[in-house]
C-alpha positions in Angstrom: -44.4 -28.6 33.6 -41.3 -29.4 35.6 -39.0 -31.4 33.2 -36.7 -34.1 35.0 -33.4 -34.5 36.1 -31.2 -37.6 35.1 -30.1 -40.1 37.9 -27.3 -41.8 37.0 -24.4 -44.3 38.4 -25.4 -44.4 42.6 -28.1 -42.1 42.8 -26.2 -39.2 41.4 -27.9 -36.3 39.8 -26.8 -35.8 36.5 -28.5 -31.9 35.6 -28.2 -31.6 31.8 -28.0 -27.4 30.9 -27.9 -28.1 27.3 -29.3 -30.4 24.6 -28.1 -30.2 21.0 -30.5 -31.7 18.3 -28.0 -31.9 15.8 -29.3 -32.7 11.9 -27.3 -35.5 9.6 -28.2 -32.6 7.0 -25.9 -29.1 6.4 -27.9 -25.9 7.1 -27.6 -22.9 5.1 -30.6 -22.2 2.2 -28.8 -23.8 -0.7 -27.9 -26.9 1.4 -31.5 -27.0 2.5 -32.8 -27.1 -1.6 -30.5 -29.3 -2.4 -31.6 -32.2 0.4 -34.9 -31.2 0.0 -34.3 -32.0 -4.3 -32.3 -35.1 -3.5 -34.9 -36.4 -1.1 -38.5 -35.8 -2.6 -37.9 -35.4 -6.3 -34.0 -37.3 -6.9 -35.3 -39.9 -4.3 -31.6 -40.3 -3.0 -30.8 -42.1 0.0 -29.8 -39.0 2.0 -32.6 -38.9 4.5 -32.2 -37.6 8.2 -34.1 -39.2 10.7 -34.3 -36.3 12.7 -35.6 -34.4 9.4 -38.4 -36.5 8.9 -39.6 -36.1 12.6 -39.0 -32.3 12.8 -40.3 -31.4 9.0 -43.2 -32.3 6.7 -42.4 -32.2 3.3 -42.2 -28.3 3.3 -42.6 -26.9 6.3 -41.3 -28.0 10.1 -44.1 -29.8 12.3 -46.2 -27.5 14.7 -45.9 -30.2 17.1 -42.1 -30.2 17.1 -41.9 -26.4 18.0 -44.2 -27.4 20.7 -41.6 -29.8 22.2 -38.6 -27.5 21.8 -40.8 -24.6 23.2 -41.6 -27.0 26.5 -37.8 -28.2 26.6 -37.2 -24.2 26.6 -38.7 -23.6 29.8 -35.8 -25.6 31.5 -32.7 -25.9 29.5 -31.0 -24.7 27.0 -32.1 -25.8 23.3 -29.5 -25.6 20.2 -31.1 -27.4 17.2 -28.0 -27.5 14.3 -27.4 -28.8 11.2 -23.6 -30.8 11.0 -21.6 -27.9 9.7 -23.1 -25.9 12.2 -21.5 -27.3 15.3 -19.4 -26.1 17.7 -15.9 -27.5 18.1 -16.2 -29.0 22.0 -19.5 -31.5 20.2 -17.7 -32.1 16.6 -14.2 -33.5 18.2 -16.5 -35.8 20.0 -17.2 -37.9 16.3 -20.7 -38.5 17.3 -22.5 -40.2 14.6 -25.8 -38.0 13.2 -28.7 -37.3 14.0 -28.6 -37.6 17.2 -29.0 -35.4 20.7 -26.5 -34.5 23.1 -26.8 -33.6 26.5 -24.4 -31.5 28.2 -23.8 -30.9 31.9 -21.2 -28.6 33.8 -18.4 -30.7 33.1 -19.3 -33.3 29.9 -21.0 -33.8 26.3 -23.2 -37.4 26.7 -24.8 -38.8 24.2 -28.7 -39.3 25.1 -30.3 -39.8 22.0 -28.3 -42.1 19.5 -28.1 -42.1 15.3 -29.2 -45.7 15.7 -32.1 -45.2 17.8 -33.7 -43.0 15.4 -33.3 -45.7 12.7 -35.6 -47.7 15.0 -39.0 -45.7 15.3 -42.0 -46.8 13.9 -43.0 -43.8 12.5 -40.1 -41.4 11.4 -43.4 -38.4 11.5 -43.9 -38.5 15.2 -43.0 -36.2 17.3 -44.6 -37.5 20.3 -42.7 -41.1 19.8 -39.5 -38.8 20.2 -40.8 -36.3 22.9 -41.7 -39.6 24.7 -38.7 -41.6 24.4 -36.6 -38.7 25.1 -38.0 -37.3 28.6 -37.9 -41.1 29.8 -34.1 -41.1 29.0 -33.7 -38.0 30.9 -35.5 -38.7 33.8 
């Protein structure tokens, strides 16, 4: 399937090379218990939206791979945790989770921190699949 390519401003054709699914969580295996503790068993406040869509409760969704496998086909796809990111996206202050776009010549922001806070159901992938190819199209 042909993915889309965002018209923006006057008709212009904005052709995204790169999308960054960027956790509010750190990565490493240690950083990975220790959410996994505070969230399920400590019941902490330190849920990440973009967790709870991508993983169940031990293992990351079959349906998610599916949708960075068909994203794959056409761009570039980095999926990082905070302390993984690369300088150009974390002098940018973008507020987490979120996904950024990038084109030849900028980072944009097409999938905010608060729009995650808004889905009905923080399991579905398709509800973010969905949402996200009609903000690149």
């Amino acid at each position: 399937m042909k993915l889309p390519i965002k018209k923006s401003g006057q008709g212009k054709m904005t052709r995204f090379k790169t999308f960054y699914f960027i956790y509010d969580a750190d990565g490493g295996i240690f950083n990975k218990i220790k959410y996994w503790l505070n969230k399920n068993i400590f019941k902490k406040n330190t849920a990440c939206e973009l967790c709870d869509i991508s993983h169940g409760k031990f293992f990351v969704r079959l349906e998610w791979l599916d949708f960075i496998r068909e994203l794959e086909k056409e761009y570039k796809i980095e999926v990082l945790h905070r302390n993984e990111l690369p300088k150009k996206i974390r002098e940018k202050n973008f507020q987490y989770p979120c996904v950024i776009g990038e084109t030849n010549s900028e980072l944009r922001e097409v999938f905010s921190n608060a729009e995650f806070r808004d889905f009905e159901n923080l399991t579905n992938v398709r509800e973010l699949r969905e949402q996200f190819l009609g903000k690149i199209s």
